[in-house]
NUDRENVO-787811 format. One line per field, with one value per residue: residue number from 0; residue in one letter; x, z, y of N, C-alpha, C, O in turn. Coordinates in steps of 0.1 Angstrom, whole numbers, plus 5000, padded with zeros to 4 digits. Example, Ala and Ser with C-alpha at 12.3 -4.5 7.8 and 13.67 -1.06 7.14 Angstrom:
2
nr c(0; 1)
rest c(a; s)
neast c(5132; 5128)
nup c(5078; 5071)
nnorth c(4943; 4978)
caeast c(5123; 5137)
caup c(5078; 5071)
canorth c(4955; 4989)
ceast c(5132; 5129)
cup c(5078; 5079)
cnorth c(4967; 5000)
oeast c(5142; 5134)
oup c(5085; 5080)
onorth c(4967; 5011)
//
This chain:
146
nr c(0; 1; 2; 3; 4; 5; 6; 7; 8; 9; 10; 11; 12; 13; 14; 15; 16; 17; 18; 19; 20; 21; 22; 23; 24; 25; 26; 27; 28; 29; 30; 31; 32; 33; 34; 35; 36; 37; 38; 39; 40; 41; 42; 43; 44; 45; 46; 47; 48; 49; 50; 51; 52; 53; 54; 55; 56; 57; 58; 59; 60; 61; 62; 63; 64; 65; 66; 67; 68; 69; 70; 71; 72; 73; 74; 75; 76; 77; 78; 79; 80; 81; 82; 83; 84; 85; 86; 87; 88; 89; 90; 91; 92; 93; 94; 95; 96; 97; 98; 99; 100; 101; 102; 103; 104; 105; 106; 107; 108; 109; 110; 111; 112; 113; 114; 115; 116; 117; 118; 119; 120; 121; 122; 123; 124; 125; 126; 127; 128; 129; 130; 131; 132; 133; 134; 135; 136; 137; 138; 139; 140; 141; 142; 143; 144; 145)
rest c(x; x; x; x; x; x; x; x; x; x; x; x; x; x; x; x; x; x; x; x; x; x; x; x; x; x; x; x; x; x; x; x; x; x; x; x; x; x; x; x; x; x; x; x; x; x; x; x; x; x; x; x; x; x; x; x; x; x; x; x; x; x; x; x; x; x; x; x; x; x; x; x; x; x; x; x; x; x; x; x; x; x; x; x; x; x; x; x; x; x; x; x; x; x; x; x; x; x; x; x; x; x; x; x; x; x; x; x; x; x; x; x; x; x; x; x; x; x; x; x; x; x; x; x; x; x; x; x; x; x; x; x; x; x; x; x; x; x; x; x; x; x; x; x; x; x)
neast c(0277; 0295; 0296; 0322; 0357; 0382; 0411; 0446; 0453; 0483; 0485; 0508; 0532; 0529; 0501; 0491; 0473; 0476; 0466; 0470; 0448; 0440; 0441; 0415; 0415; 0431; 0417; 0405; 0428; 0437; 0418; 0420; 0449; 0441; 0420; 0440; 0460; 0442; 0432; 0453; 0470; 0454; 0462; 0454; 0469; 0493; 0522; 0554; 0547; 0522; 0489; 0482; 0461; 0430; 0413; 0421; 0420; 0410; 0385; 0378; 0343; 0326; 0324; 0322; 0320; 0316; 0324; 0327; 0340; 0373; 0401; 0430; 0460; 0488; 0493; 0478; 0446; 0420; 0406; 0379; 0359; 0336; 0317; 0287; 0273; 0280; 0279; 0275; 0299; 0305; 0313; 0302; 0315; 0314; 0326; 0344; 0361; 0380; 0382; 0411; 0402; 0379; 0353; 0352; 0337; 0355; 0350; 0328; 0314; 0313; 0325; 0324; 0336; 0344; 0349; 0373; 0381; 0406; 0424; 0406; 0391; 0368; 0338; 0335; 0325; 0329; 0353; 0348; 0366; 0367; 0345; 0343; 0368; 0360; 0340; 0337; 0333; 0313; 0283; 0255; 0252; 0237; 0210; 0208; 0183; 0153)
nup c(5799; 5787; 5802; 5810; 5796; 5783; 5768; 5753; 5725; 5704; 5664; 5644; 5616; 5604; 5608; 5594; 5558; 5525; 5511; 5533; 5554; 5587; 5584; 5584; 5598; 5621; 5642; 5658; 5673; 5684; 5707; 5719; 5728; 5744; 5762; 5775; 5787; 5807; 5822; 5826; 5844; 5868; 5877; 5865; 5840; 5824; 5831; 5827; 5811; 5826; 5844; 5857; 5877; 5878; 5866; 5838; 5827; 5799; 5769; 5736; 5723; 5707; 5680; 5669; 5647; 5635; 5611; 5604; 5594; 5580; 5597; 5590; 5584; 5608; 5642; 5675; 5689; 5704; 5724; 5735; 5760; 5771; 5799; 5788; 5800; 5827; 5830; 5846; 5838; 5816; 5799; 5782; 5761; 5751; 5727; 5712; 5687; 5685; 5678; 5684; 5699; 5705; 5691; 5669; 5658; 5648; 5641; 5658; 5684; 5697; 5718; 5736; 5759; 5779; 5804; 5813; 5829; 5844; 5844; 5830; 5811; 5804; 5808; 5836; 5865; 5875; 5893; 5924; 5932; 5905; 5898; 5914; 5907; 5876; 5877; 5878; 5848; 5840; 5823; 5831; 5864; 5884; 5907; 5942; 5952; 5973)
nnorth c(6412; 6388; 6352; 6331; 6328; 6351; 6344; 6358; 6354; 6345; 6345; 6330; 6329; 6303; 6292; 6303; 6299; 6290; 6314; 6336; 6336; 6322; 6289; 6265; 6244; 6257; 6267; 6249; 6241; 6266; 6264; 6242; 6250; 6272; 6260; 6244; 6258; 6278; 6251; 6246; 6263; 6258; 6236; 6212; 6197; 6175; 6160; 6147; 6128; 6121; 6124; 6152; 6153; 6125; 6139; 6152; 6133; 6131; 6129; 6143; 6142; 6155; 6183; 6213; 6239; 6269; 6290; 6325; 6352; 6357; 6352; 6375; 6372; 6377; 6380; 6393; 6378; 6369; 6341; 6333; 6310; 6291; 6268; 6257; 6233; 6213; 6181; 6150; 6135; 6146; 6179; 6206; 6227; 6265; 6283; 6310; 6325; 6356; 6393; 6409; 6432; 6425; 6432; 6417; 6388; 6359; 6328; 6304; 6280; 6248; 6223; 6190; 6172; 6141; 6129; 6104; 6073; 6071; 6041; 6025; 6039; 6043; 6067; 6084; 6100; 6138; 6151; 6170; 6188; 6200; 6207; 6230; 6243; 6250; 6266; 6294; 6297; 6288; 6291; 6290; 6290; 6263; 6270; 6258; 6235; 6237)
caeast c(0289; 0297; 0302; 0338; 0373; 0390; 0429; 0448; 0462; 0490; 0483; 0514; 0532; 0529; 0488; 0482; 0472; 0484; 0461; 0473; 0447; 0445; 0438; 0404; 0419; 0437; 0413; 0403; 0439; 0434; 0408; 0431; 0458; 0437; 0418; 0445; 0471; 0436; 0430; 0471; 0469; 0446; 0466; 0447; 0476; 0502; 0536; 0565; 0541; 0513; 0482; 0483; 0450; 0424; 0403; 0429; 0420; 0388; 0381; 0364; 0333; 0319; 0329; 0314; 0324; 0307; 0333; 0324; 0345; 0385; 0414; 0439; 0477; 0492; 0488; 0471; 0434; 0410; 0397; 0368; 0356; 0330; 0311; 0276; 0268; 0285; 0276; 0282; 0310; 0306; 0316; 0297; 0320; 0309; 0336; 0340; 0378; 0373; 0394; 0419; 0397; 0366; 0346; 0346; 0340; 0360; 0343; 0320; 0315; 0309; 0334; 0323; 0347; 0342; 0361; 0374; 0383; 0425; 0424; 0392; 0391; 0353; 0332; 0338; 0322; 0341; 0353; 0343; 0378; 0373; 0335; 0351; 0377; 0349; 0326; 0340; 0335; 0295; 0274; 0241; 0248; 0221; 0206; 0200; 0172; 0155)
caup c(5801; 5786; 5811; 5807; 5800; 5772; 5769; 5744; 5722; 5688; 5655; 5636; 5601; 5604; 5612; 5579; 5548; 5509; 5513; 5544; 5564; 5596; 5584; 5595; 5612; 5632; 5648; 5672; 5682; 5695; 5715; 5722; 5735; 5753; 5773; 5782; 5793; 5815; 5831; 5836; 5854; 5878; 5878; 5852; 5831; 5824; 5834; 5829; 5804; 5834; 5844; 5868; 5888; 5871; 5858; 5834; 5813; 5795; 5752; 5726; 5719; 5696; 5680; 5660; 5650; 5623; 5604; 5604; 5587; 5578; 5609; 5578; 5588; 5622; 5652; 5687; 5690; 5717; 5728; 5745; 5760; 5789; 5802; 5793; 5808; 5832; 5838; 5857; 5834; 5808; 5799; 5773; 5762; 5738; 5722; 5697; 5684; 5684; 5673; 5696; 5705; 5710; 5682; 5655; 5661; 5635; 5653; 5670; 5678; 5706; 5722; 5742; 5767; 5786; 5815; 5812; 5843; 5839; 5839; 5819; 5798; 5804; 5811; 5850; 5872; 5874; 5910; 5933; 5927; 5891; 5896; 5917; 5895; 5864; 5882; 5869; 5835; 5839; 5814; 5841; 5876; 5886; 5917; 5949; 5956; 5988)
canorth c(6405; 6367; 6340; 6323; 6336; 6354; 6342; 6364; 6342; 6352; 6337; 6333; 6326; 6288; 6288; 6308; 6292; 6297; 6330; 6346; 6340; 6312; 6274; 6264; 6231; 6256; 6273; 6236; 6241; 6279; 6266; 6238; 6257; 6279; 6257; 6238; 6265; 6282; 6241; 6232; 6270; 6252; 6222; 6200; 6190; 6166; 6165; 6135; 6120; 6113; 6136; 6156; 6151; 6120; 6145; 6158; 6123; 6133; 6129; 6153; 6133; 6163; 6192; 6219; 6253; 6279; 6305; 6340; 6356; 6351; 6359; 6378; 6379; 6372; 6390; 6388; 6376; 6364; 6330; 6328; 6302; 6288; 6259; 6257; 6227; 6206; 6171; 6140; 6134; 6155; 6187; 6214; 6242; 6271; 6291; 6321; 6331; 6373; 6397; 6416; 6442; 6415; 6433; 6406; 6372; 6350; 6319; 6300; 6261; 6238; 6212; 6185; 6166; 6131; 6127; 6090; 6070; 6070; 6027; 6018; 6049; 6045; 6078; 6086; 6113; 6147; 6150; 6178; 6195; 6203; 6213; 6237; 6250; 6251; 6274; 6309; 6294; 6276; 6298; 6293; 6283; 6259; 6269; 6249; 6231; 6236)
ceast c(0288; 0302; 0316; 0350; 0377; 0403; 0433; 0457; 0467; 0489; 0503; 0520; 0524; 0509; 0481; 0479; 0478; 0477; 0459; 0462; 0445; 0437; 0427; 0409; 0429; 0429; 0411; 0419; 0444; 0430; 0415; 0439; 0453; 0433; 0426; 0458; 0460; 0437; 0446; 0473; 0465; 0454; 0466; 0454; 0480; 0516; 0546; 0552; 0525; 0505; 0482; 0471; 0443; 0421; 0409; 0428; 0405; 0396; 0372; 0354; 0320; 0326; 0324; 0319; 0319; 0321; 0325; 0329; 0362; 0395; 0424; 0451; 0475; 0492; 0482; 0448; 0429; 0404; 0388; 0364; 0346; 0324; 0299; 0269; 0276; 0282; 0281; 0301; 0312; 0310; 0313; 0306; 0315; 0321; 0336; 0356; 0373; 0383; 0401; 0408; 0382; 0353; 0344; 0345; 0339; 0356; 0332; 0318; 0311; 0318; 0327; 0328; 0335; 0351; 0364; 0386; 0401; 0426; 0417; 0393; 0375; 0349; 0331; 0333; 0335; 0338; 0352; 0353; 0376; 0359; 0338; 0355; 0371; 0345; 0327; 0334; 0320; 0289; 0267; 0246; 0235; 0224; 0204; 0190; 0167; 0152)
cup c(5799; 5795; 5807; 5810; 5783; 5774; 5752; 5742; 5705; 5680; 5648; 5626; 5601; 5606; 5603; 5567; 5533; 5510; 5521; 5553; 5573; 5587; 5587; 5604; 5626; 5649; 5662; 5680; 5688; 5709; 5721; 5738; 5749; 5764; 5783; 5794; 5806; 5827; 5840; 5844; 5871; 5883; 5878; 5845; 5830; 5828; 5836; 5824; 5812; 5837; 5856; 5886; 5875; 5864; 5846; 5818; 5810; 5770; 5750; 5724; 5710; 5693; 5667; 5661; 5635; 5620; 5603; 5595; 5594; 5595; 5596; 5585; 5603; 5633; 5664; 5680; 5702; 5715; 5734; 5748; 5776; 5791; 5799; 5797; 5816; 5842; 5843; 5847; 5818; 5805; 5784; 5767; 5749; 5737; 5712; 5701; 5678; 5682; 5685; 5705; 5709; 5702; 5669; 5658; 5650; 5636; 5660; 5671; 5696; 5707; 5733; 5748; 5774; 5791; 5814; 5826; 5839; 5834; 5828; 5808; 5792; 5809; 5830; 5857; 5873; 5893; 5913; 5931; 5915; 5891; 5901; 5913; 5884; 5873; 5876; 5858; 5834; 5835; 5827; 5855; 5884; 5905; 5930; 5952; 5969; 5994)
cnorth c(6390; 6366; 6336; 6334; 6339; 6355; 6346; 6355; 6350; 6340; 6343; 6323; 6311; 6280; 6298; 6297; 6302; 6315; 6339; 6346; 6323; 6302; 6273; 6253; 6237; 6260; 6258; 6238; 6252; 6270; 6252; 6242; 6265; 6272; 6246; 6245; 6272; 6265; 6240; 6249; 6268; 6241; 6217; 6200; 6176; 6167; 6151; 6129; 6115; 6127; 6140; 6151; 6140; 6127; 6155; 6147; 6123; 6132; 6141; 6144; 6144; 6177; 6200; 6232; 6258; 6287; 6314; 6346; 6358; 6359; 6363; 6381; 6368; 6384; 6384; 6388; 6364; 6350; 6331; 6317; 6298; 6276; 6258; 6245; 6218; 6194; 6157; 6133; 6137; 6169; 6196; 6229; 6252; 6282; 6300; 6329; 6347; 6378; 6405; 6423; 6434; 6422; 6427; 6390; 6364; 6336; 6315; 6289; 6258; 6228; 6204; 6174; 6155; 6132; 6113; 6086; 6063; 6048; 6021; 6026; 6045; 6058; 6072; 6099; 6128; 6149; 6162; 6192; 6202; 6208; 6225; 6247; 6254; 6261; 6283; 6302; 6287; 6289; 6301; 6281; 6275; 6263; 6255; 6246; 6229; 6220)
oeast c(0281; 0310; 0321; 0353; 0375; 0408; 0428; 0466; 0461; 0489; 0509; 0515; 0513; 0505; 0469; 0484; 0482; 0484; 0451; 0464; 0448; 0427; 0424; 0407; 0433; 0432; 0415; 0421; 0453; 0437; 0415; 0437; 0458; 0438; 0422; 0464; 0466; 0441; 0450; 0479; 0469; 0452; 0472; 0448; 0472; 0520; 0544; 0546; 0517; 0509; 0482; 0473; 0446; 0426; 0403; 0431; 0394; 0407; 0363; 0359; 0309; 0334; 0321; 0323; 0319; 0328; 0313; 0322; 0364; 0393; 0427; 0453; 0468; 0489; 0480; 0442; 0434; 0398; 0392; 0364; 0349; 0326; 0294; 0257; 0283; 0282; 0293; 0311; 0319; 0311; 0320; 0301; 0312; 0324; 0329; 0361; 0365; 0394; 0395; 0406; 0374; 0343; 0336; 0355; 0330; 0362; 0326; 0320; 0309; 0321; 0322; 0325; 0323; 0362; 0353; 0396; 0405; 0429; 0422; 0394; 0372; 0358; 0328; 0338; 0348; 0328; 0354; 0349; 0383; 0359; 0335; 0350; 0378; 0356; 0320; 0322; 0317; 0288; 0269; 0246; 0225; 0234; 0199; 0184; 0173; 0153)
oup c(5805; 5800; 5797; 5819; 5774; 5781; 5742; 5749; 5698; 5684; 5648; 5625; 5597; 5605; 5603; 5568; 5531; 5508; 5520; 5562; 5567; 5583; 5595; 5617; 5635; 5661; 5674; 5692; 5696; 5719; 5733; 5750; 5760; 5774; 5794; 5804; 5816; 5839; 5852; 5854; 5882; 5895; 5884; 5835; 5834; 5829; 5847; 5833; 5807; 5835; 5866; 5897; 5864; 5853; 5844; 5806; 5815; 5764; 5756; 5720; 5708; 5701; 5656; 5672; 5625; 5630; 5600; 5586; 5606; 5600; 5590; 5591; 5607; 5630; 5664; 5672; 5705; 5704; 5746; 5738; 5788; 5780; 5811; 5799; 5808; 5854; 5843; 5852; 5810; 5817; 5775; 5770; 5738; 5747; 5703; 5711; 5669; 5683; 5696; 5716; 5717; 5708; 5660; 5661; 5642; 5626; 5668; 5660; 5705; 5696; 5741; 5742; 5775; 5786; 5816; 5831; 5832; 5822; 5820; 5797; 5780; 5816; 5835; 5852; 5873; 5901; 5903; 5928; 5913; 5882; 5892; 5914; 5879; 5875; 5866; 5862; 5824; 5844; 5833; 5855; 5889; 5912; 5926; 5957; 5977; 6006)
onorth c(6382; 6373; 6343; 6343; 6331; 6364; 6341; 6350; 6358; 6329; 6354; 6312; 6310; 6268; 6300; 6286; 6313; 6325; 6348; 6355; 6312; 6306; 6282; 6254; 6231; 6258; 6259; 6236; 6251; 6270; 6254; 6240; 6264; 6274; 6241; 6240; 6273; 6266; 6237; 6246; 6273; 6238; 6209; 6205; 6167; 6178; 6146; 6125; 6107; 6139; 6133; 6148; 6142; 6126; 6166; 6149; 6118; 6133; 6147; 6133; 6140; 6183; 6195; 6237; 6251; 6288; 6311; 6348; 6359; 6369; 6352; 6392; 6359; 6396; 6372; 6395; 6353; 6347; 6331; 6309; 6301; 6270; 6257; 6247; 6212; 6193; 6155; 6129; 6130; 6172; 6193; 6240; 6247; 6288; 6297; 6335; 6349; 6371; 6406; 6419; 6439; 6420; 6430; 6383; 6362; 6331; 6322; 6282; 6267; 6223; 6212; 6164; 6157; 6136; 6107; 6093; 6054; 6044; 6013; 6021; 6044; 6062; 6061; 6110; 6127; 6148; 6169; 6203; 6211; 6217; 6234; 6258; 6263; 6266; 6284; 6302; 6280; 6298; 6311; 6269; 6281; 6261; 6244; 6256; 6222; 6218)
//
């Protein structure tokens, strides 16, 4: 069993390319969509242009993803996505776009988030709330220390 969350997401006409199958620039906006419709579930959005909770104002500060092989047409297919590390105001995610049935993965890459402090828009601790709300989603729970 992977760690994280798979959110069933539809590809359609407009996220194909001249050869029918998805864009590559679309696939960052799967993973996108996804992780923002699983956070603003939580109640990490935006809303009337302002964020919901601070920790809602974070940056990509890396991003990496391998092709596998092509997503062809339109149709439903799988996000995955989880935490593998989560630190003082960072955030590690590992993702792989799978096909409906989660036997092909069209996908795979790395996103990494800064949480930035809403005024400064300097790197800012993630608050206690959102460590929280992350947990489902942390690849390896670290243990406490006695």
């Amino acid at each position: 069993m992977m760690p994280g969350h798979v959110e069933p997401f539809t590809v359609h006409f407009d996220d194909l390319d001249a050869m029918g199958i998805v864009h590559n620039a679309r696939y960052a906006v799967f993973l996108e969509r996804a992780l923002s419709r699983w956070w603003g579930e939580r109640g990490h959005s935006f809303a009337g242009g302002r964020p919901t909770t601070p920790d809602a104002v974070h940056a990509v500060a890396e991003y990496s993803i391998s092709y596998k092989t092509p997503v062809r047409g339109m149709g439903e297919i799988g996000v995955h996505f989880w935490i593998e590390t989560l630190g003082e105001s960072s955030a590690v995610y590992g993702f792989r776009i799978l096909s409906c049935d989660g036997g092909t993965v069209h996908a795979e890459g790395r996103r990494v988030n800064v949480k930035l402090d809403p005024r400064t828009l300097r790197p800012a601790p993630w608050s206690e709330d959102t460590r929280r709300t992350a947990a489902p989603l942390l690849a390896v729970v670290a243990e406490e220390v006695p």
